[in-house]
C-alpha positions in Angstrom: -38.1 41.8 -127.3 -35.3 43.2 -129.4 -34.2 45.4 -126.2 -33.8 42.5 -124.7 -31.8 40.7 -127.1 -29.1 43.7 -126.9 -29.1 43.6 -122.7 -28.6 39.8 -123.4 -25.8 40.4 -126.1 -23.7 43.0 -124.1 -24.0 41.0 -121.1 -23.0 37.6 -122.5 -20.0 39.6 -124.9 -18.8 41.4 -121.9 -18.9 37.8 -119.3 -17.0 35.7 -121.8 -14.8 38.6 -122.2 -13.7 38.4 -118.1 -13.6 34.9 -118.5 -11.0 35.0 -121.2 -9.2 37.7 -119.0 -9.5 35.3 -116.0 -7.7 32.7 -118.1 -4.7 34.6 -118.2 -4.2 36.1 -114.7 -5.2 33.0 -112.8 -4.8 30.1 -115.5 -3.8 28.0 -112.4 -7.3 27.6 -111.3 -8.2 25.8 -115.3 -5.5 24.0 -115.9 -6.7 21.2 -113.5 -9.5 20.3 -115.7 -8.0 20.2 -118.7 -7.9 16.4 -120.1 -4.2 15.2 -119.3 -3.8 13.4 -122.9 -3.7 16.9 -124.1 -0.5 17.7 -122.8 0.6 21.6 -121.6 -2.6 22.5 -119.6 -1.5 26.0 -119.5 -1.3 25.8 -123.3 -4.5 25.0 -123.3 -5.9 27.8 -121.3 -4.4 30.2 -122.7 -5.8 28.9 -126.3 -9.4 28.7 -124.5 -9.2 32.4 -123.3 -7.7 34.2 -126.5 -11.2 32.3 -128.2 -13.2 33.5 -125.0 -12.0 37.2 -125.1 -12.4 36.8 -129.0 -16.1 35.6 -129.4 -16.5 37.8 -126.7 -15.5 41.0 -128.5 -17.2 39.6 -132.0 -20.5 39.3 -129.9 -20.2 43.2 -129.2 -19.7 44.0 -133.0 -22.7 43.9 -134.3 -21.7 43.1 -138.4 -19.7 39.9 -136.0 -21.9 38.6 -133.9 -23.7 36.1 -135.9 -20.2 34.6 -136.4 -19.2 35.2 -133.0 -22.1 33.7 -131.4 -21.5 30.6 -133.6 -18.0 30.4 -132.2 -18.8 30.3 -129.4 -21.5 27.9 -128.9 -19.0 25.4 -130.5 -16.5 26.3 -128.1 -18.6 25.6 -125.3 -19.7 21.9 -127.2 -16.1 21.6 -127.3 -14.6 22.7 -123.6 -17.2 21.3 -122.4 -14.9 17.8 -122.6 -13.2 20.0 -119.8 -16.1 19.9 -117.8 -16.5 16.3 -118.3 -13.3 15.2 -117.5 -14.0 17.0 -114.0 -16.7 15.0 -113.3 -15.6 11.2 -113.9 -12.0 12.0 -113.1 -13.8 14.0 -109.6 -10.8 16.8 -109.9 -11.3 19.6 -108.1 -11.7 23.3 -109.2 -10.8 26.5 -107.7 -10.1 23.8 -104.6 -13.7 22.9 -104.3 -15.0 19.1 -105.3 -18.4 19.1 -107.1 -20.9 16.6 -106.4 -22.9 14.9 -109.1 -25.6 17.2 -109.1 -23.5 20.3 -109.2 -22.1 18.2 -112.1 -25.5 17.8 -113.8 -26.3 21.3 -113.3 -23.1 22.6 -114.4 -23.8 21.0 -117.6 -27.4 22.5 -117.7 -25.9 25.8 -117.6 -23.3 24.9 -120.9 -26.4 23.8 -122.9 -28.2 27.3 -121.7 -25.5 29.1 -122.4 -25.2 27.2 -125.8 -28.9 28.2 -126.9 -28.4 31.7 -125.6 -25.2 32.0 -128.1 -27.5 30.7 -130.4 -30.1 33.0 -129.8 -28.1 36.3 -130.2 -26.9 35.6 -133.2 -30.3 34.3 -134.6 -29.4 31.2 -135.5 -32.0 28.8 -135.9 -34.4 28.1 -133.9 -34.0 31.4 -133.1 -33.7 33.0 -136.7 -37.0 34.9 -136.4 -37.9 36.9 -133.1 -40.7 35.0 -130.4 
């Protein structure tokens, strides 16, 4: 089990890693989602992808990663308003219009992802191994 938790934790260090990268060479394809009451989108985006690469990096490092993985499954509670202003507001991203189950899914995937974060860095439930 343990082998797997390190395939998980350089996998998952390493995607939100190119995420925070793509935030920076091709912020044009966030910034639509991001909620409008916030102001500078690219702001924004930028912001989300210096935490991204960040918790990315602190879930490689293993005296980190508890704190990274922490990060990051609040960051994902908290972008996750991006994803939800996608839905009701029906914006488009990358070009492409998601319907609602796409919707529901996507926000499957957050929660997964959450629980993932929270299982590489042990936090409960996932303090002990399964």
């Amino acid at each position: 089990m343990e082998i797997l938790r390190k395939v998980i934790t350089v996998l998952f260090g390493f995607f939100f890693i190119h995420i925070g990268i793509q935030h920076f060479l091709d912020p044009e394809w966030f910034e639509p989602i991001v909620p409008s009451i916030l102001g500078n989108a690219k702001f924004w985006v930028y912001l989300s992808g210096v935490f991204e690469i960040m918790f990315g990096i602190m879930i490689l490092v293993k005296p980190l990663r508890k704190y990274g993985s922490l990060g990051t499954s609040l960051m994902l509670i908290i972008l996750y308003w991006a994803n939800l202003n996608m839905w009701i507001n029906d914006i488009p991203i990358g070009g492409v219009r998601l319907n609602a189950i796409e919707h529901v899914i996507r926000g499957i995937i957050q929660i997964l992802l959450i629980l993932l974060s929270l299982y590489i860095g042990r936090w409960p439930p996932f303090a002990k191994d399964i």
